[in-house]
N, C-alpha and C positions, 0 to 999 in steps of 0.2 A: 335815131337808129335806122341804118337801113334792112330791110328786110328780104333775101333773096329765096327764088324760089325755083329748085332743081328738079325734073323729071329722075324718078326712082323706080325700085321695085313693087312698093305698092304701099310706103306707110299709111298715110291720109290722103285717099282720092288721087292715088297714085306720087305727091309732091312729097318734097320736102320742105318744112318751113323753119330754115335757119332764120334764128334772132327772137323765135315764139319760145315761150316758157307754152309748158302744159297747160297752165290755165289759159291762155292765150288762142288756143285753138277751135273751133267751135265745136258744141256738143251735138247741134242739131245741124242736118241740110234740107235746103227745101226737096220736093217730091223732082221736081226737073233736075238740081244735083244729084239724085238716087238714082232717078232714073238713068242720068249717062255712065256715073259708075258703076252699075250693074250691067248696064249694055244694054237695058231696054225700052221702050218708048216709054213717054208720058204716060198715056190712055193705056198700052198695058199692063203699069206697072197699079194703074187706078184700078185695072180689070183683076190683079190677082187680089188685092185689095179689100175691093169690094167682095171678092168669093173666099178672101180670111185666108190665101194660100200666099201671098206676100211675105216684104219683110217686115217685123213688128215695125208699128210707127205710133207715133204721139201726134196730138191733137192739138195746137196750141189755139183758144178761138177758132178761128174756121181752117185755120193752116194746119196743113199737114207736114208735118215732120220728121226725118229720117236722124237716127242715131250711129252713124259710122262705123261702131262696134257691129249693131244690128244688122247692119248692110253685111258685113263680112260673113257676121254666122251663117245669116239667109244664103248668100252664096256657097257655102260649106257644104252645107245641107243638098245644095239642088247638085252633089259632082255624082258623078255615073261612069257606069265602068263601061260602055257600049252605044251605041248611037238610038237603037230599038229602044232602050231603057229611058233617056234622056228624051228622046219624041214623047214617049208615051207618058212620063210622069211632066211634061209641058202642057202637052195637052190638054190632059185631065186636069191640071191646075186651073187652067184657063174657061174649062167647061162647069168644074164640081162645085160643089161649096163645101168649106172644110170641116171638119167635124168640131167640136165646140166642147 
């Protein structure tokens, strides 16, 4: 089976993967796939993370794991209507630790 893979709108990590059934796709991406499809580095996406203002992730052993569902919400969540709005709830992500 050959399997091609087309730039899209945004199904999964922005591809398309004709020739995959749904179970075929994966559930989990490492922290460096999260990282580039949210748009932000390694180290800060370990920094919102660590302050619990990230996207939910799983723990497999010592890997950290992102769920592509989770990635989308995470980004949902962070949209803003203003640029003053969007600085300042970045920031304070990056500074706070989140409440629990």
């Amino acid at each position: 089976m050959q399997i091609t893979v087309h730039a899209s709108s945004r199904p999964f990590m922005g591809l398309v993967w004709e020739g995959f059934a749904m179970a075929d796709m994966p559930k989990v991406v490492t922290a460096r796939v999260a990282a580039r499809y949210v748009g932000l580095s390694e180290s800060t996406l370990a920094k919102l993370r660590l302050n619990g203002n990230g996207p939910v992730y799983c723990k497999l052993g010592r890997r950290v794991v992102y769920r592509p569902a989770d990635l989308d919400q995470w980004l949902e969540s962070r949209t803003a209507r203003d640029t003053s709005d969007a600085d300042a709830r970045f920031l304070k992500a990056l500074t706070m630790t989140h409440p629990r």
